[in-house]
Structure formats: structure tokens, C-alpha cells
C-alpha positions as CSV (number, residue, x, y, z in Angstrom):
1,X,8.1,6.9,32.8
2,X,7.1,7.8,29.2
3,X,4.3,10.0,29.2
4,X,1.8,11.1,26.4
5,X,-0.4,14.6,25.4
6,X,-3.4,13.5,23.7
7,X,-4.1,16.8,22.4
8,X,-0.1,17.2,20.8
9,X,-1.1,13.6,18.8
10,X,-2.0,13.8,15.3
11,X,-4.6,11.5,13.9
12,X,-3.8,9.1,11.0
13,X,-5.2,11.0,8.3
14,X,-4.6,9.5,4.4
15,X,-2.7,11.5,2.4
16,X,-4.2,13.6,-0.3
17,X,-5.1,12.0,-3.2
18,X,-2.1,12.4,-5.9
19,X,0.8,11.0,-7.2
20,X,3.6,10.6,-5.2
21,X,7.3,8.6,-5.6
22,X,7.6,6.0,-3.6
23,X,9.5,3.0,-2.4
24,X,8.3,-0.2,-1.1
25,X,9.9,-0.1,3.0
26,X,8.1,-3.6,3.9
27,X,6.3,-6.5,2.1
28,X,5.2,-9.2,4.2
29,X,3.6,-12.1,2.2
30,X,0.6,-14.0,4.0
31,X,-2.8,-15.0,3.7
32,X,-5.7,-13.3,3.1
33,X,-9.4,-13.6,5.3
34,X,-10.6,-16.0,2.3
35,X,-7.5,-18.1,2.6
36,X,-5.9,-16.4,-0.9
37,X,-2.4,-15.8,-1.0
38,X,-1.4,-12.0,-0.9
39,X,1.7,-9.5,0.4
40,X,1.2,-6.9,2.4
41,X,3.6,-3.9,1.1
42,X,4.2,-0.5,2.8
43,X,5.3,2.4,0.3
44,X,7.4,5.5,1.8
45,X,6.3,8.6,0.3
46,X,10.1,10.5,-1.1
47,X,9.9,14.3,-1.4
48,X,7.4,17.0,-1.5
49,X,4.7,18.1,1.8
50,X,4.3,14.2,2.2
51,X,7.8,13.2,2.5
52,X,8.6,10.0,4.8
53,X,4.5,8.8,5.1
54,X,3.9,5.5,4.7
55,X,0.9,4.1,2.9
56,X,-0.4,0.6,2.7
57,X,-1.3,-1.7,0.3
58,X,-2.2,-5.1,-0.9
59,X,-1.6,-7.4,-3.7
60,X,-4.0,-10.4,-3.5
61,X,-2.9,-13.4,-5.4
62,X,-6.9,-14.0,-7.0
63,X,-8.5,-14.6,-10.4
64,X,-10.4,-11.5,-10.4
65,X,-7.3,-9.4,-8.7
66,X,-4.2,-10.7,-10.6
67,X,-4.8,-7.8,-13.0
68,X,-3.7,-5.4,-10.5
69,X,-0.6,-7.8,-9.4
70,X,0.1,-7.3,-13.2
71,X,0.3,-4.4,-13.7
72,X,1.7,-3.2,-9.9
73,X,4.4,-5.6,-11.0
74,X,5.1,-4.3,-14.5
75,X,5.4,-1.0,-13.0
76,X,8.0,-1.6,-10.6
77,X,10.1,-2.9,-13.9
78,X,9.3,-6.7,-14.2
79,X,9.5,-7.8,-18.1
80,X,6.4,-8.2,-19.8
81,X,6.9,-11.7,-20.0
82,X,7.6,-12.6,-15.9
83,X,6.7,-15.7,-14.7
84,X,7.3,-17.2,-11.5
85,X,6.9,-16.9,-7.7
86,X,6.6,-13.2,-6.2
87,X,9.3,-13.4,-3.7
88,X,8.9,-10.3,-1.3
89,X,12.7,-9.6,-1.3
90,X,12.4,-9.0,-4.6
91,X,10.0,-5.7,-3.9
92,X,11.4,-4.3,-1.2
93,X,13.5,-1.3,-2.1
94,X,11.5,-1.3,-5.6
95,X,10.7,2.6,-6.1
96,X,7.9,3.7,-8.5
97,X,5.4,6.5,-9.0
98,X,1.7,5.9,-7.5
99,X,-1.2,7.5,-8.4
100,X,-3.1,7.3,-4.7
101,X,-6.6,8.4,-4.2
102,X,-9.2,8.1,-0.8
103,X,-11.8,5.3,-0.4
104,X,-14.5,5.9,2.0
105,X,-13.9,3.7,4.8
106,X,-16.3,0.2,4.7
107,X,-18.0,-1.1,7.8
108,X,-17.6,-1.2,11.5
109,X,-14.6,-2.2,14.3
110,X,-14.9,-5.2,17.0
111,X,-16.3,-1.4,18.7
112,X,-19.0,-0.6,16.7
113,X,-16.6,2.7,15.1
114,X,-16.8,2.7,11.3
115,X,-13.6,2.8,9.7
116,X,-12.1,6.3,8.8
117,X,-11.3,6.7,5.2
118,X,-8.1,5.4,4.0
119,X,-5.4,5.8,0.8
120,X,-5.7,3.1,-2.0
121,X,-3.3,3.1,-4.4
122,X,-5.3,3.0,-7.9
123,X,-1.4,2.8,-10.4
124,X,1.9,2.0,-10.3
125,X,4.1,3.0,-12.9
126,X,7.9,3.5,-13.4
127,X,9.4,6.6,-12.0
């Protein structure tokens, strides 16, 4: 039977806030609470203390956030003048250099736990 120590389990912890190379693993496109479209992408940290963690982010296909799609686009090495559907296979296996900081975590669970704090990723810029 598998079995588990508790006390041998790290936590999920964010990594430090930094700059990191990384390479999109996963991007899942979907919809978002509000009905907007977004993808879901999961970046693999490469080298240094961090090496191998995974950190999570989300474009989200709005007025007020295409900015960000922008310029997380245009640094992963799409022309200036792209236009056109975002196709997730065309992201995965992207690699870039994020600038990553912490955001305090924002309300409460189905449990009543507040959310721990978490890694957003603030640039994306060509390695």
C-alpha cells in the first residue's frame, strides 16, 4: 500500500521573487469564471536553486488584459506585427526569461482558509 509522512512533505511555497529561464511545459486553453477566453500555461524553471519548479500562469483573452497577452507574446519571439488565433501548441516548448515576484494571496477556500501567497509572473522577455 503506498504510504505517506506528513512531516517529510514540503509545503507549496512560491518561489522567490526573481528572474528565472523558463519554458512553457503545459498550456491548456479554456474559459475563464466570467466566460473570457484564456490559456492556462505552466513554466519550468531551468537552472540555478529553483531548477525543475513549475510556476503557473494565465493569459486572459480581455480588453483591459490583452496588454499583457502582448507583450507575453512578443517576448516569447512573436513578430511585432502577429495576428491571428493563439494556438496552445504554438507555446509549448517556448522558453523565455520571467521576471516573477509574490502576490499576497486574495480571499477565502470553499473552507474558510485564505489563500497562501502565490508567484505571478510580472515580464516575459526573450532569453
Amino acid at each position: 500500500m503506498p504510504s505517506i509522512n506528513f512531516a517529510q512533505v514540503k509545503g507549496l511555497e512560491p518561489v522567490p521573487a526573481g528572474n528565472y529561464l523558463a519554458t512553457i511545459v503545459k498550456a491548456e486553453a479554456g474559459m475563464s469564471k466570467k466566460d473570457n477566453e484564456k490559456i492556462d500555461i505552466q513554466w519550468k524553471i531551468e537552472g540555478g536553486p529553483q531548477d525543475g519548479r513549475i510556476i503557473f500562469d494565465t493569459l486572459t483573452f480581455t480588453e483591459k488584459a490583452l496588454f499583457r497577452v502582448k507583450a507575453t507574446l512578443k517576448g516569447l519571439g512573436f513578430p511585432e506585427t502577429f495576428k491571428g488565433e493563439v494556438k496552445v501548441d504554438q507555446l509549448i516548448g517556448k522558453s523565455a526569461r520571467l521576471t516573477v515576484d509574490i502576490q499576497a494571496g486574495e480571499g477565502v477556500d470553499d473552507a474558510g482558509e485564505a489563500y497562501p501567497p502565490r508567484n505571478r509572473v510580472k515580464k516575459v522577455a526573450p532569453r
